[in-house]
C-alpha positions as CSV (number, residue, x, y, z in Angstrom):
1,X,-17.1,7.5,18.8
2,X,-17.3,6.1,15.7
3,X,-20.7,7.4,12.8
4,X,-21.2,6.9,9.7
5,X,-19.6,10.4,7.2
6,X,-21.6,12.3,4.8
7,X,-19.6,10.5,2.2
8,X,-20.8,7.2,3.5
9,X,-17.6,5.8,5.0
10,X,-17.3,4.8,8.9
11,X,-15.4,7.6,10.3
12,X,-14.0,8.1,13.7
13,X,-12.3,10.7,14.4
14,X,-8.8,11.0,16.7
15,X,-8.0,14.4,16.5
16,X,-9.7,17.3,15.8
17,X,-8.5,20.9,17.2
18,X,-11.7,22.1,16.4
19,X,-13.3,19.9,19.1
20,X,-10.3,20.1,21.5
21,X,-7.6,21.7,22.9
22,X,-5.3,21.0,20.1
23,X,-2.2,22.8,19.0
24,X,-2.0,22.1,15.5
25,X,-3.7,22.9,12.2
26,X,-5.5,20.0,10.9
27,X,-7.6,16.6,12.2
28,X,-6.8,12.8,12.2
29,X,-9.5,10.2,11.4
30,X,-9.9,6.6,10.9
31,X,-12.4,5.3,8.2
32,X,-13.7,2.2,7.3
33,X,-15.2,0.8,4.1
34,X,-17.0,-2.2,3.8
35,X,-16.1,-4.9,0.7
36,X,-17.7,-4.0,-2.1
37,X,-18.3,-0.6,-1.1
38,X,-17.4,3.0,-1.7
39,X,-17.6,6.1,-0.7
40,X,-19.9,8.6,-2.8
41,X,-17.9,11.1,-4.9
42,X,-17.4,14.3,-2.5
43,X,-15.1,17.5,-2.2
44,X,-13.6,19.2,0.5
45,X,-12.5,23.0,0.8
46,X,-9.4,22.1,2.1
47,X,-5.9,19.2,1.9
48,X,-6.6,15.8,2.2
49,X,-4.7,12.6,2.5
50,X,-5.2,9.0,2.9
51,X,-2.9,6.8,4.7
52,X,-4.0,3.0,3.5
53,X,-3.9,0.7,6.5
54,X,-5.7,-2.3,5.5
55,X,-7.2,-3.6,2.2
56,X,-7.1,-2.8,-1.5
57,X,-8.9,-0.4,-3.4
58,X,-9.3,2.3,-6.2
59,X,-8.7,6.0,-5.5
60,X,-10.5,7.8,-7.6
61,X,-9.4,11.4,-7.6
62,X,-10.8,14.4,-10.7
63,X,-10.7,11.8,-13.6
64,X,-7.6,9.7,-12.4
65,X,-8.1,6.4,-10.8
66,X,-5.4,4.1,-9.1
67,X,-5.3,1.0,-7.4
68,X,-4.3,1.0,-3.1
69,X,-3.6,-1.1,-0.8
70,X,-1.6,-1.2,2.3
71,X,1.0,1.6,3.4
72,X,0.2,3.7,0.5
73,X,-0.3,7.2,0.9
74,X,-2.9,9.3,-1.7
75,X,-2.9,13.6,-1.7
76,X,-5.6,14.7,-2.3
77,X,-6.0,18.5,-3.5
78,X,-8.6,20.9,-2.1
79,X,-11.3,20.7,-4.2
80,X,-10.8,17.3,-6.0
81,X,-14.0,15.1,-6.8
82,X,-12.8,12.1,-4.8
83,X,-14.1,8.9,-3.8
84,X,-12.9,5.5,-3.3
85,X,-13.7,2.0,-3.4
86,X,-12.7,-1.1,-1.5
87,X,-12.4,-4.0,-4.3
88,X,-11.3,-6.5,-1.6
89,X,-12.7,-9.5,0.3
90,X,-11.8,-7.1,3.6
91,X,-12.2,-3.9,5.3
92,X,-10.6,-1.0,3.6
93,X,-9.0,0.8,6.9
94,X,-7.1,4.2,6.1
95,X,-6.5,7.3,8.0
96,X,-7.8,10.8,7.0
97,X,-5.4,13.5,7.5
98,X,-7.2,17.1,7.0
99,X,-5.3,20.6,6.6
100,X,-7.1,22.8,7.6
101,X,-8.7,20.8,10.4
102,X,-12.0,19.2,8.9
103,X,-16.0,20.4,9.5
104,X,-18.7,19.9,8.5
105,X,-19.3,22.5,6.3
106,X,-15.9,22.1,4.3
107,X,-17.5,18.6,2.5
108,X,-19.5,18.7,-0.6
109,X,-21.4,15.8,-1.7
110,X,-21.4,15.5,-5.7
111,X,-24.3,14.3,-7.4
112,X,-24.6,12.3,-10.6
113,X,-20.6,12.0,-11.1
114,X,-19.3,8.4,-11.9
């Protein structure tokens, strides 16, 4: 089921071995943000990456930024202030690939950052 993340993004989540009987490591997710919209800035313990499925956007990752759009794929480093924003007319659609497998408790929320 589809709910809105901590970070502000819709987020649903397709596989998480932490919530089933899952041989592998980390957890799948879909997320969704609206145009004109972004996510707000955020840490996680652990890998991330972004697969871009639909949409254009800026990546903004520690102090780099960088425009992406369609089949482009972003590493994110554990610990990285990251957040992005969807600059288009359209949904920005990406996948979220965690390593280890996302919780709750892994995500940080960062406060009065860009």
């Amino acid at each position: 089921s589809q709910f809105t993340a901590g970070d502000n993004s819709q987020l649903r989540e397709i596989m998480n071995p932490k919530k089933e009987d899952l041989k592998i490591n980390y957890s799948l997710a879909w997320a969704m943000v609206g145009p004109g919209k972004k996510t707000l800035p955020h840490r996680l313990e652990f890998t991330e990456v972004y697969y871009i499925l639909k949409g254009i956007g800026i990546m903004h990752i520690d102090k780099e930024d960088n425009i992406v759009q369609q089949n482009d794929t972003i590493y994110i480093p554990p610990n990285a202030v990251q957040f992005i924003e969807n600059i288009g007319k359209k949904n920005l659609e990406f996948l979220c690939l965690v390593d280890p497998a996302w919780e709750f408790e892994c995500e940080k929320i960062i406060k009065n950052d860009r």
